[in-house]
C-alpha positions as CSV (number, residue, x, y, z in Angstrom):
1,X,85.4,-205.0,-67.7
2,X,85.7,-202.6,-65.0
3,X,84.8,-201.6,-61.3
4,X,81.3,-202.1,-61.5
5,X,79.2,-200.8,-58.7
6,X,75.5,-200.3,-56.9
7,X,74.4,-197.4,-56.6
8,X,70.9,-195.2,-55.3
9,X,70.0,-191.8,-54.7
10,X,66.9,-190.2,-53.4
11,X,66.2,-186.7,-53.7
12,X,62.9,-184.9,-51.3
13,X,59.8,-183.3,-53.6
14,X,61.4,-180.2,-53.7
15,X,64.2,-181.2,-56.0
16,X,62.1,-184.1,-57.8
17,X,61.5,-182.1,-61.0
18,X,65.0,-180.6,-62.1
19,X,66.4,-184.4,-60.7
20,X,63.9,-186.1,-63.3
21,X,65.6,-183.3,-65.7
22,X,69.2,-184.3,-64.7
23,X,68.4,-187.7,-65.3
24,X,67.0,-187.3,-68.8
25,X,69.8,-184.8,-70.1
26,X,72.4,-187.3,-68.6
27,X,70.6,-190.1,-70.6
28,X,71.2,-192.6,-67.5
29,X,67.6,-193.5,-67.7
30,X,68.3,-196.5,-69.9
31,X,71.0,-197.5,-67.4
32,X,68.5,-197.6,-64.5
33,X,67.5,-200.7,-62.9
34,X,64.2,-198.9,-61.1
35,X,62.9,-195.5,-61.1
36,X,61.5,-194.8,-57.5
37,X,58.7,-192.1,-57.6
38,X,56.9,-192.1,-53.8
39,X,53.4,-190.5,-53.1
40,X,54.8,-187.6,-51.0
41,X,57.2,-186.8,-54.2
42,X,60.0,-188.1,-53.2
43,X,62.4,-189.5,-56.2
44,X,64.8,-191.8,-56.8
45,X,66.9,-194.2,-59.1
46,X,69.1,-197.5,-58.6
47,X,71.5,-198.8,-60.6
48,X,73.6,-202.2,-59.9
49,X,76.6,-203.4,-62.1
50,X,77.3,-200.0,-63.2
51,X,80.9,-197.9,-64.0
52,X,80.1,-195.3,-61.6
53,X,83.7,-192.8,-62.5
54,X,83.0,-189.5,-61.4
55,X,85.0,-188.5,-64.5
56,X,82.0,-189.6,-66.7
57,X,80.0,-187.1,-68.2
58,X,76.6,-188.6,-67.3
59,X,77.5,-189.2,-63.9
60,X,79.4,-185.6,-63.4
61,X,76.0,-183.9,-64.2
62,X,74.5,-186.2,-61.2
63,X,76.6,-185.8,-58.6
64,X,76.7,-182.0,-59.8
65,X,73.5,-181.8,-58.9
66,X,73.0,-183.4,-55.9
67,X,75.8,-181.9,-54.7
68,X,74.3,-178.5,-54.8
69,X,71.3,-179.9,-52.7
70,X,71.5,-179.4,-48.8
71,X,72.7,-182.3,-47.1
72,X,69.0,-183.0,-46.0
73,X,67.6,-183.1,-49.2
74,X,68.7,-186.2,-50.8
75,X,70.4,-189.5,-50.0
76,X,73.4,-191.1,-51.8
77,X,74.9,-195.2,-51.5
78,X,77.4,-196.5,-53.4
79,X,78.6,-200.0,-52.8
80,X,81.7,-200.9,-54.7
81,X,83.1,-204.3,-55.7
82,X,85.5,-204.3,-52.7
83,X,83.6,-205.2,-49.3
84,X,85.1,-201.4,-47.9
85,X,83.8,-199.6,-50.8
86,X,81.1,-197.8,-49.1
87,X,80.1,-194.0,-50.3
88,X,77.5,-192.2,-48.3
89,X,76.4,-188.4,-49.2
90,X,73.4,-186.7,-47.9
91,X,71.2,-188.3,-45.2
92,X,70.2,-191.6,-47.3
93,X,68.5,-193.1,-43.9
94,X,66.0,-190.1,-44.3
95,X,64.8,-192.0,-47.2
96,X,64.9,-195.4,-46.6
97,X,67.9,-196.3,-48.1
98,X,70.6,-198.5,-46.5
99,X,73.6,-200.7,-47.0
100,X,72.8,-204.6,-46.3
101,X,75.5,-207.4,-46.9
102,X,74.5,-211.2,-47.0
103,X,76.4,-214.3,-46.4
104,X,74.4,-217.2,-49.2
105,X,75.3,-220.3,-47.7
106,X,74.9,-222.9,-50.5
107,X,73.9,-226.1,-48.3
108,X,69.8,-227.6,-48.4
C-alpha cells in the first residue's frame, strides 16, 4: 500500500512552459488530480493519495526542476499521512497555497 501523500506546486509564468514540459516527460499528468493554469500564467498541479519518494523517477525530474527555481518562483506542500508530515519549499503562500487540517465531527 504505501505512504500515500498530498501534494501541490505552483510555479510563476516565467517557469510555466519548461514546468508544463517537466510534467509531460515525467508522465505524472495522468496522476494529477487538477491542473491549475491562472490568467497571469501562473501554473500548477495537485495530487492527493499519491507515493511521493523522491527516489522515483517521475518525481526526481520534479523536484529537479523546481529545485533549480529561485525560492520566489514557485511554491511546494506536501502533507504526509502522519499529522507532522509537513514539507514546505519555495514561497507556496505567494501563490495561494496553504496547509488546512479539519476535525469532521460525525453528530447531526
Amino acid at each position: 500500500m504505501g505512504y500515500r501523500s498530498e501534494v501541490a506546486i505552483m510555479v510563476d509564468e516565467k517557469h510555466a512552459k519548461d514546468f508544463r514540459a517537466v510534467l509531460v516527460k515525467s508522465d505524472m499528468l495522468e496522476y494529477a488530480d487538477a491542473i491549475h493554469e491562472e490568467k497571469n500564467g501562473v501554473t500548477g498541479i495537485s495530487f492527493t493519495d499519491i507515493k511521493w519518494y523522491s527516489d522515483y523517477p517521475q518525481i526526481a525530474m520534479i523536484e529537479t526542476f523546481i529545485d533549480a527555481l529561485d525560492y520566489d518562483d514557485f511554491g511546494f506542500i506536501r502533507v504526509g499521512e502522519d499529522y507532522e508530515d509537513v514539507e514546505v519549499r519555495g514561497i507556496p503562500y505567494h501563490f495561494g497555497l496553504e496547509v488546512h487540517r479539519d476535525i469532521y465531527v460525525p453528530f447531526d
